[in-house]
BALOBA-1460 file (C-alpha; in Angstrom, 3 decimals):
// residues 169
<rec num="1" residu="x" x="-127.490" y="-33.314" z="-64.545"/>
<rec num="2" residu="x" x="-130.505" y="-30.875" z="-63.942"/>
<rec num="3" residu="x" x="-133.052" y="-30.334" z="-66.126"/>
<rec num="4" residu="x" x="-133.682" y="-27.382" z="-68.631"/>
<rec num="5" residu="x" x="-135.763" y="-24.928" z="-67.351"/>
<rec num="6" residu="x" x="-138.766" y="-25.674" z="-69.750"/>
<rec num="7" residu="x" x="-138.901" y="-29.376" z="-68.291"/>
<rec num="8" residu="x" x="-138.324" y="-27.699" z="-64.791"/>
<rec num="9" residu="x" x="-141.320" y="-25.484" z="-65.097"/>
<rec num="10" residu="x" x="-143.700" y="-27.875" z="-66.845"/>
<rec num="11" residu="x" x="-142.812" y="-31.338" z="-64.820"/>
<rec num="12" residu="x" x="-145.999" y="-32.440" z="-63.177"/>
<rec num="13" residu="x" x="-144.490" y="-34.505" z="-60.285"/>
<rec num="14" residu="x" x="-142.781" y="-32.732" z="-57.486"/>
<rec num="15" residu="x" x="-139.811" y="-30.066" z="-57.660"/>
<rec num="16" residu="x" x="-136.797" y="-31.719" z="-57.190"/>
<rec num="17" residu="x" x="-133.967" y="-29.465" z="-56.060"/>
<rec num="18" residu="x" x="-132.065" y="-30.346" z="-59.200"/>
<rec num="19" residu="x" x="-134.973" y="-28.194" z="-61.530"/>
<rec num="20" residu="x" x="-134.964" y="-25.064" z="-59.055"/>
<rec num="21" residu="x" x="-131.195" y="-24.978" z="-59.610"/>
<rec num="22" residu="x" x="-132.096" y="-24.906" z="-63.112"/>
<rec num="23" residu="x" x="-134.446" y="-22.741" z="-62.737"/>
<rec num="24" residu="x" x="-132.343" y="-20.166" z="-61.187"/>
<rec num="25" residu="x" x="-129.676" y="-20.922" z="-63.765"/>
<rec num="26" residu="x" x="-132.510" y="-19.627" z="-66.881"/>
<rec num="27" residu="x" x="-133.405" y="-16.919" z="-63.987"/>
<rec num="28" residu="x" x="-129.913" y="-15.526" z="-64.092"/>
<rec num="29" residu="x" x="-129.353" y="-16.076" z="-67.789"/>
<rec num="30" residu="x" x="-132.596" y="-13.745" z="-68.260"/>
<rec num="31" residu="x" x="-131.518" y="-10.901" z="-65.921"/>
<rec num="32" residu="x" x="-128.207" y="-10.599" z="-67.741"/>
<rec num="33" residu="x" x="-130.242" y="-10.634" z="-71.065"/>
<rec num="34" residu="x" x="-132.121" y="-7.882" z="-69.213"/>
<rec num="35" residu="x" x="-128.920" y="-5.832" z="-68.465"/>
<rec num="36" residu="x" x="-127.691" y="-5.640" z="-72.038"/>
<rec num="37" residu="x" x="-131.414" y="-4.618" z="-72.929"/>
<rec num="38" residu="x" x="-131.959" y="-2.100" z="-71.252"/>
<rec num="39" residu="x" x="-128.535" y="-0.803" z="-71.441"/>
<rec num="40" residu="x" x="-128.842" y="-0.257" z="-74.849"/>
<rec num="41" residu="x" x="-132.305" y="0.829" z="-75.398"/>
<rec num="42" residu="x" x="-131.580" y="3.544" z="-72.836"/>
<rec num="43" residu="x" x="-128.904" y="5.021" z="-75.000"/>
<rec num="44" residu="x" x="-130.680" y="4.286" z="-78.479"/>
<rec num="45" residu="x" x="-134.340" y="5.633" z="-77.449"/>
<rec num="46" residu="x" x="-134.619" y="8.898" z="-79.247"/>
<rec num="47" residu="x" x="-137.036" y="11.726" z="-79.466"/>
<rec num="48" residu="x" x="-138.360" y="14.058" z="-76.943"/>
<rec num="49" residu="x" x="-141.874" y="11.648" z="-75.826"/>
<rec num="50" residu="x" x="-139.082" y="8.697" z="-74.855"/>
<rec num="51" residu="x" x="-136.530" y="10.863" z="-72.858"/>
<rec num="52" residu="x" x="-138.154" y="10.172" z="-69.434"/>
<rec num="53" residu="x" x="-138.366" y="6.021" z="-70.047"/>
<rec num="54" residu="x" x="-134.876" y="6.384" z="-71.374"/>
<rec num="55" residu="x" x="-133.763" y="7.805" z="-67.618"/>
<rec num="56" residu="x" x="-135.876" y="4.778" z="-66.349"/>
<rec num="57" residu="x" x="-134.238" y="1.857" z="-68.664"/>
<rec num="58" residu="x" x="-130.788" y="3.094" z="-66.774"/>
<rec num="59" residu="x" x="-132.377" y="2.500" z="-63.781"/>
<rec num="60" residu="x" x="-133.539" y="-0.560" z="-64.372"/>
<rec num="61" residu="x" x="-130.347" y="-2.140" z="-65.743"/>
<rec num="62" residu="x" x="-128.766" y="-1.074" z="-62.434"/>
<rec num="63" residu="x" x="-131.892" y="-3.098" z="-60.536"/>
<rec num="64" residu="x" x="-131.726" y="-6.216" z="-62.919"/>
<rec num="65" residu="x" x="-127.712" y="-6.058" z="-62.310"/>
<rec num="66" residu="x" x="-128.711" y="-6.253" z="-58.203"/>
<rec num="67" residu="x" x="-131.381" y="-8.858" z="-59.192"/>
<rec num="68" residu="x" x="-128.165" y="-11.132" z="-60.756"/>
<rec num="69" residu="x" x="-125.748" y="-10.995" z="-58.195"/>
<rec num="70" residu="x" x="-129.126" y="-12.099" z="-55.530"/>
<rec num="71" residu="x" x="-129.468" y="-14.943" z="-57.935"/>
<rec num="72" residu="x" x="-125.847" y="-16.170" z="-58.181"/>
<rec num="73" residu="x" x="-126.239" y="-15.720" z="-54.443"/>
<rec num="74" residu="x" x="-128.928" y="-18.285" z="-54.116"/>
<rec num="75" residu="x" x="-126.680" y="-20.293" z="-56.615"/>
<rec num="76" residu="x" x="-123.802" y="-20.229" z="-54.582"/>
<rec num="77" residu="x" x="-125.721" y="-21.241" z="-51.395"/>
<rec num="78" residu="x" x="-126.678" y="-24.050" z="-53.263"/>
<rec num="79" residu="x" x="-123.286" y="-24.861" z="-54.297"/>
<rec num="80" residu="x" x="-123.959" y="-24.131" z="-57.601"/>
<rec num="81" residu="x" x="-121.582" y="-21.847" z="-60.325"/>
<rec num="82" residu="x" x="-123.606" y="-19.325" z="-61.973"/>
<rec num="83" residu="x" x="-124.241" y="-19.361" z="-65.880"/>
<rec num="84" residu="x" x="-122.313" y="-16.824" z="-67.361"/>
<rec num="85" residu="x" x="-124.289" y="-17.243" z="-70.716"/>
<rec num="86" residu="x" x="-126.773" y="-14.771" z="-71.229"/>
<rec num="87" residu="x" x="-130.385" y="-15.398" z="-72.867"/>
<rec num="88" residu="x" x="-130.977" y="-14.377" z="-76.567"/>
<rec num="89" residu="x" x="-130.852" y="-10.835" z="-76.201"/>
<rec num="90" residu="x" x="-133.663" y="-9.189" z="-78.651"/>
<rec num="91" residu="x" x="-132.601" y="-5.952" z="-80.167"/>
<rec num="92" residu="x" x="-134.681" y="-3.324" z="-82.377"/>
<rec num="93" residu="x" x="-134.232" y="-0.103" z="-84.109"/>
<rec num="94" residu="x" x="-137.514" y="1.814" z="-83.102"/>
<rec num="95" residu="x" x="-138.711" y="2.978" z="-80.159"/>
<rec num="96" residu="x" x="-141.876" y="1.281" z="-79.697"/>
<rec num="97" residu="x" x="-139.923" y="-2.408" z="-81.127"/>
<rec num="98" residu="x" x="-137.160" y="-1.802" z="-77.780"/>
<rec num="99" residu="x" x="-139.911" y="-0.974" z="-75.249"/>
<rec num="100" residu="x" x="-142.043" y="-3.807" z="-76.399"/>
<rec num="101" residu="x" x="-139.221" y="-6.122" z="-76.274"/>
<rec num="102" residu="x" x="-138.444" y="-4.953" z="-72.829"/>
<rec num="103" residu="x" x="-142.055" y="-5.751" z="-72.101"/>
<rec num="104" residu="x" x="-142.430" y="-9.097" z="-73.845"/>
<rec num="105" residu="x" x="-138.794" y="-9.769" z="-71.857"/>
<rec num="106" residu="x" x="-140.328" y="-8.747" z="-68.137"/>
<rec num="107" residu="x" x="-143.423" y="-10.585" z="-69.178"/>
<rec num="108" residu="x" x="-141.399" y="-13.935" z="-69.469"/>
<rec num="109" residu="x" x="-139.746" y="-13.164" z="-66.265"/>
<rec num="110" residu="x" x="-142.046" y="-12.444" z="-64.192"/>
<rec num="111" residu="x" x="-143.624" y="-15.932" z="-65.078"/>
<rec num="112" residu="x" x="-140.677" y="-17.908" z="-64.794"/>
<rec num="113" residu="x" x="-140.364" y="-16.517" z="-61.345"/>
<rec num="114" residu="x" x="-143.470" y="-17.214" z="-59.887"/>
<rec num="115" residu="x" x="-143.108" y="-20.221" z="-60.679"/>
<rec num="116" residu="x" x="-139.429" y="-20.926" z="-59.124"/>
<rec num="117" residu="x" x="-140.960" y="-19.564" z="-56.215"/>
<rec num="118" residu="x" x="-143.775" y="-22.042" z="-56.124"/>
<rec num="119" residu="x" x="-140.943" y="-24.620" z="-56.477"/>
<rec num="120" residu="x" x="-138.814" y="-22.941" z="-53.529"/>
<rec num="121" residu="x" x="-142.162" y="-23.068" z="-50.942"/>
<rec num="122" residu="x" x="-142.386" y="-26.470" z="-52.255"/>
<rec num="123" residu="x" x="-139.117" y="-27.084" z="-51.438"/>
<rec num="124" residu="x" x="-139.429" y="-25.069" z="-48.037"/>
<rec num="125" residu="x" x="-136.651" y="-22.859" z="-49.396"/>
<rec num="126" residu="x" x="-138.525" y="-19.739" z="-47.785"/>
<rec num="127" residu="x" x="-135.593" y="-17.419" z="-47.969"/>
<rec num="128" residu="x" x="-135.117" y="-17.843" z="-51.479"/>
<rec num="129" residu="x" x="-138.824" y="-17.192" z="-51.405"/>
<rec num="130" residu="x" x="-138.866" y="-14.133" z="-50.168"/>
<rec num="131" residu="x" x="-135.550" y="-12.908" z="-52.174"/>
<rec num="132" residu="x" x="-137.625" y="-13.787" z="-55.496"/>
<rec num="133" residu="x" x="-140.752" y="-11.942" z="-54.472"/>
<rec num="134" residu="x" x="-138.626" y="-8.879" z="-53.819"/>
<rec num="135" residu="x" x="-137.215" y="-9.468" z="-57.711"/>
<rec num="136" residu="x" x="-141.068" y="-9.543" z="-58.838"/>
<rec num="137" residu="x" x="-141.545" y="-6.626" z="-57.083"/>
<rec num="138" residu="x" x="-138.921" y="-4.396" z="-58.666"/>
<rec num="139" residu="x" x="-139.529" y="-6.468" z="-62.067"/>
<rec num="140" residu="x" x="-143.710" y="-5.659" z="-62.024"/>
<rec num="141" residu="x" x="-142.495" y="-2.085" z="-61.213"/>
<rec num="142" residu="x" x="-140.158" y="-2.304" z="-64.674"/>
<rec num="143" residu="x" x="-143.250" y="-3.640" z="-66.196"/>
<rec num="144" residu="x" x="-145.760" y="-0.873" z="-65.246"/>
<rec num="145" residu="x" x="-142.936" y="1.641" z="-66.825"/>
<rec num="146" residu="x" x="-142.894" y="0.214" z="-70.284"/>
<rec num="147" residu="x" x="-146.603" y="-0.294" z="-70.152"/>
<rec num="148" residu="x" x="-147.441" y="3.307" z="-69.149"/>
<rec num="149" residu="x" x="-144.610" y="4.100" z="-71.957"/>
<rec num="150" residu="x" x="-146.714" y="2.145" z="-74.269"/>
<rec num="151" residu="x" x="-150.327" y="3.111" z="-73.276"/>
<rec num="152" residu="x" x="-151.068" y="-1.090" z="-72.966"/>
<rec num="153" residu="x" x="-152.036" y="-2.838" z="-69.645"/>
<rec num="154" residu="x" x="-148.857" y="-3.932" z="-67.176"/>
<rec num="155" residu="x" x="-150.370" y="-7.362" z="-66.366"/>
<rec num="156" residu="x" x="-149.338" y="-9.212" z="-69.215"/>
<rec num="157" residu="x" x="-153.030" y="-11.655" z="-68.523"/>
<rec num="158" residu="x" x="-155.054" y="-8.981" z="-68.643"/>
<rec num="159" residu="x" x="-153.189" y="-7.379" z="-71.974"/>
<rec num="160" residu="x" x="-153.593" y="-10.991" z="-73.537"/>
<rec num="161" residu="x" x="-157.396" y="-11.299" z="-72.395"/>
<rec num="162" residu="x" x="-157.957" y="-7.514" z="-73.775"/>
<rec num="163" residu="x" x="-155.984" y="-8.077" z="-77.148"/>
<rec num="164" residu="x" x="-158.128" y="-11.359" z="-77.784"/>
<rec num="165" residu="x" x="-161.046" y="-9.712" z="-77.100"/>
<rec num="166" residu="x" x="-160.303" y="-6.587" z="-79.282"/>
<rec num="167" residu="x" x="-159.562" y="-8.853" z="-82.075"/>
<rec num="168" residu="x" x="-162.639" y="-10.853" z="-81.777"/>
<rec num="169" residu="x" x="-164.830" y="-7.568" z="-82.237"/>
């Protein structure tokens, strides 16, 4: 049985081919938590100032839809079924609460898949590489919209290392 994704992206020894399957099974499980996100928030936003990131949450469901069926791809080349279980999807009934859950949501993603493709290099899966760096390229692009949206930082390390240092003060 493969491992949970938390013991796949922690383990200290080397990637075995068992936690990138996992890995790809949480990846999946977040870009359908993603889809009913965004799907909703771009129907619920309201108010002129959130009409334009409202057109753009549309958009992005359709990308993080593409970025599933890639990743059931992958599974399926590994002869793997895809999870049809979504993760916890976070809901809100303010503006600000569904674009910073969006965020926090492309924040966590974004990690998680630099890391599977650290294990897929390690694993000298370099397609699968370069299918996840195109996903972290659409996904930093999702991030930089919500950001702007919410006058923070994109890069989620630099928004952390600027919040602890505000508070500090």
């Amino acid at each position: 049985m493969a491992k949970t994704t938390s013991n796949a992206t922690t383990s200290t020894g080397p990637t075995t081919r068992d936690d990138l399957i996992a890995g790809l099974q949480s990846d999946i499980a977040r870009e359908y938590k993603a889809i009913i996100q965004y799907v909703i928030f771009s129907q619920k936003l309201d108010g002129a100032k959130y009409m334009n990131i409202a057109d753009q949450l549309a958009v992005h469901a359709h990308q993080e839809l593409d970025h599933a069926l890639a990743i059931a791809r992958q599974l399926d080349y590994f002869g793997e079924y895809p999870t049809h279980i979504p993760d916890k999807v976070g809901v809100s009934e303010d503006n600000e609460g569904m674009l910073r859950a969006d965020l926090h949501a492309e924040d966590d993603t974004i990690k998680h898949y630099r890391e599977r493709i650290r294990q897929a290099e390690e694993l000298e899966e370099y397609a699968l590489g370069e299918v996840l760096r195109g996903i972290v390229e659409q996904e930093q692009d999702h991030q930089m919209d919500l950001a702007t949206a919410l006058g923070v930082v994109p890069d989620d390390r630099k928004r952390k290392s600027a919040s602890s240092r505000s508070a500090s003060k």
